[in-house]
ROLUM-894817 format. One record per residue (C-alpha): x negated, y, z. Coordinates in steps of 0.001 Angstrom, whole numbers, padded with zeros to 6 digits, always signed. Example, Ala and Ser with C-alpha at 12.3 -4.5 7.8 and 13.67 -1.06 7.14 Angstrom:
BEGIN
-012300-004500+007800-013670-001060+007140
This chain:
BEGIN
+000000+000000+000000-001607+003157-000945-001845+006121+001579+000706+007982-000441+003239+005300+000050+002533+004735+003505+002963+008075+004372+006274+008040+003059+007414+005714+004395+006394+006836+007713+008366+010044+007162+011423+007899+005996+011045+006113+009314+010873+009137+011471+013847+010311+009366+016194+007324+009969+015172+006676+013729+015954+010207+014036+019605+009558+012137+020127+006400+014445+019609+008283+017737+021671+011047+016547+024384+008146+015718+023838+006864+018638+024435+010249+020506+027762+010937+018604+029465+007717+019545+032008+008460+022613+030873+011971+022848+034522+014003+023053+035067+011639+026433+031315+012992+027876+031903+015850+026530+035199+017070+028083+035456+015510+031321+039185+015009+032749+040532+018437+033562+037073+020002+034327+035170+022153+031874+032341+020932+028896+029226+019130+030219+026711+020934+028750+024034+018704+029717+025776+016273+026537+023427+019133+024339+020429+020142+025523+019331+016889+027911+020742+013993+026101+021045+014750+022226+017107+015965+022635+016368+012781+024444+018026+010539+022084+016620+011971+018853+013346+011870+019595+013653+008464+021815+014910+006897+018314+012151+008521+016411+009573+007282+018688+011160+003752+018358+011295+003751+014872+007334+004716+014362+006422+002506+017228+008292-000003+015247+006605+001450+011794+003069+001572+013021+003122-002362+014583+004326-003661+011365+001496-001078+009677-001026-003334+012137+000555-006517+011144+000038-006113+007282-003520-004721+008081-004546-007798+009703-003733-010010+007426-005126-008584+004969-008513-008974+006545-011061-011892+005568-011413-014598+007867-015630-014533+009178-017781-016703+008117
């Protein structure tokens, strides 16, 4: 894989772990949001969405860069 490609796809990886935590976010957020018959949590946007975006784009390139690894090494020559 050239470094071209791979740095693509390491940007398409931070983009998409940063999609799934935002996904991930979303789901159930009108009942966090609005709490029974009190006013908006606004920790829901600047502590968890924060959190949660970058927590899946740190996943995803941990994920990226171990699979990086794994190609790498077998790639390599057994010694003689």
């Amino acid at each position: 894989m050239g470094q071209r490609t791979q740095a693509a796809a390491g940007c398409l990886t931070a983009a998409a772990g940063a999609g799934a935590g935002l996904a991930v976010w979303s789901f159930g957020l009108r009942g966090r949001l609005w709490r029974f018959e009190q006013g908006p949590d606004w920790s829901v946007l600047y502590a968890e969405l924060p959190l949660l975006v970058l927590g899946g784009t740190a996943a995803a390139l941990g994920l990226w860069a171990a699979v990086v690894r794994l190609r790498a090494r077998r790639r390599v020559p057994p010694a003689p």
